[in-house]
C-alpha positions as CSV (number, residue, x, y, z in Angstrom):
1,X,-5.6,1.5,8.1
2,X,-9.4,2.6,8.8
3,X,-12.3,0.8,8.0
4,X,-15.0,2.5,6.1
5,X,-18.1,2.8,7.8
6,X,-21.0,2.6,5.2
7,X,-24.0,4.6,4.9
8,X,-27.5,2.8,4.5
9,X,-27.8,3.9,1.1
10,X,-24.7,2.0,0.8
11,X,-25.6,-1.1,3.0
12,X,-28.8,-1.2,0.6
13,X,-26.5,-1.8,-2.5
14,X,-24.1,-4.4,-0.7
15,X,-26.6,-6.0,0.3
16,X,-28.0,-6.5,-3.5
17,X,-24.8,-7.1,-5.2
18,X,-23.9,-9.7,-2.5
19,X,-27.5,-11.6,-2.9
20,X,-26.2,-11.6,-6.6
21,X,-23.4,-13.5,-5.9
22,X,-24.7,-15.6,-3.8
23,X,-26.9,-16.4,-6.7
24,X,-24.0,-17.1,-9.3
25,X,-23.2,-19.8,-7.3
26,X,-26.3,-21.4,-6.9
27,X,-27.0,-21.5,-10.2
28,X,-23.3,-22.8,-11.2
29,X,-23.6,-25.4,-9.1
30,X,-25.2,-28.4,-11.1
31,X,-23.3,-27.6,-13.6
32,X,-19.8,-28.8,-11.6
33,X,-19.6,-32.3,-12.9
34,X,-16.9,-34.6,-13.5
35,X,-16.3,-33.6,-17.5
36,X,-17.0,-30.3,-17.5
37,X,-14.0,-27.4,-17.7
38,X,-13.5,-24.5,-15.6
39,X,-13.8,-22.4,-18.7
40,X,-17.4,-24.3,-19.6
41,X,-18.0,-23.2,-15.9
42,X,-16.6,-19.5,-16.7
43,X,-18.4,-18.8,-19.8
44,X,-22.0,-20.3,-17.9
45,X,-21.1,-17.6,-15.0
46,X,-20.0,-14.9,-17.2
47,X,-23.5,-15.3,-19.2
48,X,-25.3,-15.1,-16.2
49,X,-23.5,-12.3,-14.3
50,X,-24.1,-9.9,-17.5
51,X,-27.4,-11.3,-19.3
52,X,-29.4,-12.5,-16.8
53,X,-28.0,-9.9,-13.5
54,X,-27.4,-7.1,-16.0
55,X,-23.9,-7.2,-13.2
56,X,-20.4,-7.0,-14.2
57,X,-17.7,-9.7,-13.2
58,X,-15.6,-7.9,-11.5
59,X,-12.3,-10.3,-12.0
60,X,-12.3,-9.9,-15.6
61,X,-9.3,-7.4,-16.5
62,X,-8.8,-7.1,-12.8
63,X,-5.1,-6.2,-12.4
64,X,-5.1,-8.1,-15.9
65,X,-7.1,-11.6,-14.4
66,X,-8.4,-12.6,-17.9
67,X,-11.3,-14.3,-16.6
68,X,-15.0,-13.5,-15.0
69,X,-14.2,-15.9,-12.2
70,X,-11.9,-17.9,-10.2
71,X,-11.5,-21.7,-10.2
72,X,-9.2,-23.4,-7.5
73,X,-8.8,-26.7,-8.1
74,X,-7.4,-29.1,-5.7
75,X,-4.0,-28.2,-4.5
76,X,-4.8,-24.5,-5.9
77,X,-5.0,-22.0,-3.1
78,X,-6.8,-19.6,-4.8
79,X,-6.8,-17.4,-8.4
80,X,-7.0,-20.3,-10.3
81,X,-7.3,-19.2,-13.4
82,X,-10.2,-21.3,-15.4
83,X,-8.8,-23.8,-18.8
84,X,-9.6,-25.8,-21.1
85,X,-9.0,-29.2,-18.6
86,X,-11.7,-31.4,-17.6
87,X,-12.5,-31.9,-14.0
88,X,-12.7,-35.3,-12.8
89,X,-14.5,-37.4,-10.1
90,X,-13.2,-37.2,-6.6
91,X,-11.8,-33.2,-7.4
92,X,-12.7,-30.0,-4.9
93,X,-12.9,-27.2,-6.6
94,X,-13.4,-23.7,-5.1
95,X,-15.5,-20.8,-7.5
96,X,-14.9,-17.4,-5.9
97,X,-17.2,-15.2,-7.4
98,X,-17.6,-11.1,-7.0
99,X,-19.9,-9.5,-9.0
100,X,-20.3,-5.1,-9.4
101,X,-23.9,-4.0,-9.6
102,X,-24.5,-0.2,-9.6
103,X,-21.1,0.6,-8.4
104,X,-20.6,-1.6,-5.2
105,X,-18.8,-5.4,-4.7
106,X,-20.6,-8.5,-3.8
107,X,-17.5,-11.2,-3.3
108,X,-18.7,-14.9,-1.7
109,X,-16.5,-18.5,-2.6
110,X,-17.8,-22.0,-2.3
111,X,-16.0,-25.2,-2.2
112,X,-17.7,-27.8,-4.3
113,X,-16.9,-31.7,-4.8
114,X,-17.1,-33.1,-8.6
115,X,-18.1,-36.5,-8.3
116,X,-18.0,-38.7,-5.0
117,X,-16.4,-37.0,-2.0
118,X,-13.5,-38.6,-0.6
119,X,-13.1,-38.8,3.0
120,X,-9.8,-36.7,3.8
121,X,-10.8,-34.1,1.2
122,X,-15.0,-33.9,2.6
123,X,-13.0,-33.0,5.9
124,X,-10.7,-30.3,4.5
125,X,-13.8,-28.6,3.5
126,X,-16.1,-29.2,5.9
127,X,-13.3,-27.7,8.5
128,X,-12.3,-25.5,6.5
129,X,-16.2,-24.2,6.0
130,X,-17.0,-24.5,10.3
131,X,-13.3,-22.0,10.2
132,X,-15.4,-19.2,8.5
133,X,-18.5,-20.1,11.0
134,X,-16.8,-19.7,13.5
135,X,-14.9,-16.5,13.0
136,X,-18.3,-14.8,11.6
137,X,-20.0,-16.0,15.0
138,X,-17.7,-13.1,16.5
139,X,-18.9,-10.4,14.2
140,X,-20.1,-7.4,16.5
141,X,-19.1,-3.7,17.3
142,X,-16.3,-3.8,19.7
143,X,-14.7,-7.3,18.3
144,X,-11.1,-6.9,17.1
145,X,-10.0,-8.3,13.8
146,X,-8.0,-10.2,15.8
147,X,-10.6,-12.6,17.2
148,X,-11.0,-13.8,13.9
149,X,-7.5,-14.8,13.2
150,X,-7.0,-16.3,16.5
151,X,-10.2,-18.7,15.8
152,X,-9.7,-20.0,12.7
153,X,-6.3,-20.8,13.5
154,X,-6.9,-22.2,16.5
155,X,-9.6,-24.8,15.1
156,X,-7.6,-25.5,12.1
157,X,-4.6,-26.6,13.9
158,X,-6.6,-28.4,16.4
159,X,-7.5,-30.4,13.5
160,X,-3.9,-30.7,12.4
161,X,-4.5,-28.6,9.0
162,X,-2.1,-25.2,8.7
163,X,-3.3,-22.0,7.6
164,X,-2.4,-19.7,4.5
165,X,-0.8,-16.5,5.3
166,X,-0.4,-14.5,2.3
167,X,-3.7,-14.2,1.4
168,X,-6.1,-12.5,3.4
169,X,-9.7,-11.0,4.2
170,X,-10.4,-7.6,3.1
171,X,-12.7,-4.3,3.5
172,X,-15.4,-4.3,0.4
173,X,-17.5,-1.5,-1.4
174,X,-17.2,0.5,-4.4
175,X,-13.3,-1.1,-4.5
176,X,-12.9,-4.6,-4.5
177,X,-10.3,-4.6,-2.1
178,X,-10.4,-2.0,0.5
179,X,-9.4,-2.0,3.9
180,X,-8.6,-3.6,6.4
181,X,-6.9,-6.6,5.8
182,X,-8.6,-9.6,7.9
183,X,-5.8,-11.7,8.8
184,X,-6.9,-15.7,8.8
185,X,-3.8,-16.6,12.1
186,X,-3.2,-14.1,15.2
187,X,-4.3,-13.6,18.6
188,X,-7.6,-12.5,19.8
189,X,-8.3,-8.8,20.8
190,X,-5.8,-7.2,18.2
191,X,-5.7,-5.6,15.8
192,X,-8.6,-2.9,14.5
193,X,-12.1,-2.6,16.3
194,X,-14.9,-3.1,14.3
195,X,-17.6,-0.2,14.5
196,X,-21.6,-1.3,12.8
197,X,-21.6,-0.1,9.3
198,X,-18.3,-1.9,8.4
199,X,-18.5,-4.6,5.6
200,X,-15.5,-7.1,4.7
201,X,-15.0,-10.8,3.8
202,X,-14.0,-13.5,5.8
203,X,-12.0,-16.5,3.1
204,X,-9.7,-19.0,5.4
205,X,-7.6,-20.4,2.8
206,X,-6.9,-24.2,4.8
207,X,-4.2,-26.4,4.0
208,X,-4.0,-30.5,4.3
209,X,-0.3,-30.1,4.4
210,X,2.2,-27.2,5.3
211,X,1.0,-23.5,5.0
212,X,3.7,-22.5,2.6
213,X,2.6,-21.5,-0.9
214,X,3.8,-20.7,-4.2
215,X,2.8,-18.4,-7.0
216,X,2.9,-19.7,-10.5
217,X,5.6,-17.3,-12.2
218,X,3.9,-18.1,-15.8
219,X,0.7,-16.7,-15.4
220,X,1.3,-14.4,-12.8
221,X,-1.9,-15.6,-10.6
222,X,-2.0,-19.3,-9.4
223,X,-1.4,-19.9,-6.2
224,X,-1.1,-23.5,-5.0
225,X,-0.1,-25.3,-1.9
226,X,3.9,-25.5,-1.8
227,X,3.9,-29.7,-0.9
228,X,0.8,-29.7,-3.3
229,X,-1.4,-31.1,-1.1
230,X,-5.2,-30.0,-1.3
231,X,-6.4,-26.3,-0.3
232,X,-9.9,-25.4,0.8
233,X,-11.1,-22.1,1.0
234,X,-15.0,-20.4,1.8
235,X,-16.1,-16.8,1.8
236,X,-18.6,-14.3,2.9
237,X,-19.2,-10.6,2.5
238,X,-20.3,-9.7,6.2
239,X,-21.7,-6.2,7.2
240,X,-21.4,-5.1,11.2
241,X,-24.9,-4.8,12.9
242,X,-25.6,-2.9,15.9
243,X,-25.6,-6.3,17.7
244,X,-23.9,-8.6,15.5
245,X,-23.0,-9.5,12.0
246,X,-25.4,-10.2,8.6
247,X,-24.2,-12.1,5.6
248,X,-24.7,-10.2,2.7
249,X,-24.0,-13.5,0.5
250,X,-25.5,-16.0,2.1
251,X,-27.0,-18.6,-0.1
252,X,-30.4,-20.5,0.3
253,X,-29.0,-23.3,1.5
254,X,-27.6,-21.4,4.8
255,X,-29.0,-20.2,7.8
256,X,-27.5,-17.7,10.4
């Protein structure tokens, strides 16, 4: 497994598709209300992505995903796929978004509450948000994939929430999934060594209950949680610097 190391000229177009994502979901985000559907939300991101970005979604017809993005709702994991039913007050929803523009990936999630939070789910996602945080806080040349595993595992199970190990991380360019995988559980200075000019997400998927999943077998693509308790998940695009990390898809509201 080697991890790309990418060229400025490169860098210089991650860096614009990710600031595109980032932008998908800002925009998206008043529209998450309790009444609307994921495929309201869908068809509001897909407009966007190809009207007003002049982007392509890069989940439509990915591997046969029929949509332009992902909606998890609730006990979903990830890859929900969006439908015709109406969210409702008290849901968490994640919208994972990854948009193409001029070749390269720009692939960022956010966890969003419909309605009034409820206190066991607001903590899900907030712990599930400081997870990602934290890992990205170790971003440099010289860290070990590792370190990030060892992290967000650590902190989620100090706050008595398991993490989700079938899905993973991943290296991020012209291919939407390249190497290396980034692991979300392990131990700290394992695994590969990050050199500056590598780019890849960081998404801890963070479970309520038990870590164990299951795969919908009737659409081929939703994962939920196995006791179906609720699933948070958050994710950046991060490139290596020569003395840390930058988020390609951070959004307004953040600051690093």
């Amino acid at each position: 497994m080697t991890i790309l190391v990418k060229t400025a000229a490169e860098i210089a177009k991650m860096r614009i598709a990710g600031k595109l994502a980032a932008q998908v979901l800002e925009m998206i985000e008043p529209h998450v209300t309790a009444g609307v559907t994921t495929n309201q939300l869908n068809q509001l991101c897909h407009d966007y992505i190809v009207n007003e970005q002049q982007a392509i979604p890069a989940p439509l017809d990915y591997h046969g995903f029929p949509k332009s993005i992902c909606t998890s709702v609730n006990q979903v994991v990830c890859h929900g796929i969006p439908n015709d039913k109406a969210l409702k007050s008290g849901d968490i929803i994640n919208i994972d978004i990854t948009v193409i523009k001029d070749g390269y990936h720009g692939d960022t999630s956010k966890m969003f509450f419909v309605g009034k939070a409820l206190p066991h789910a607001q903590r899900l996602v907030e712990i599930t948000q400081e997870c990602l945080y934290k890992a990205m806080e170790l971003v440099k040349p010289g860290a070990h994939l590792g370190d990030f595993g060892q992290v967000i595992q650590q902190y989620a199970e100090k706050n008595h929430y398991s993490v989700v190990r079938e899905y993973c991380g991943h290296g991020i360019g012209v291919q939407f999934h390249e190497d290396p995988q980034v692991l979300h559980y392990g131990r700290a200075g394992t695994g590969e060594m990050l050199m500056e000019g590598n780019i890849f997400t960081i998404e801890p998927m963070i479970n309520a209950g038990k870590r164990q999943v299951k795969l919908n077998k009737k659409d081929g693509w939703t994962v939920e949680t196995s006791d179906r308790r609720l699933s948070a998940q958050w994710e950046h695009t991060i490139l290596v610097t020569a003395d840390g990390y930058e988020v390609l898809t951070a959004r307004s509201e953040e600051s690093f």
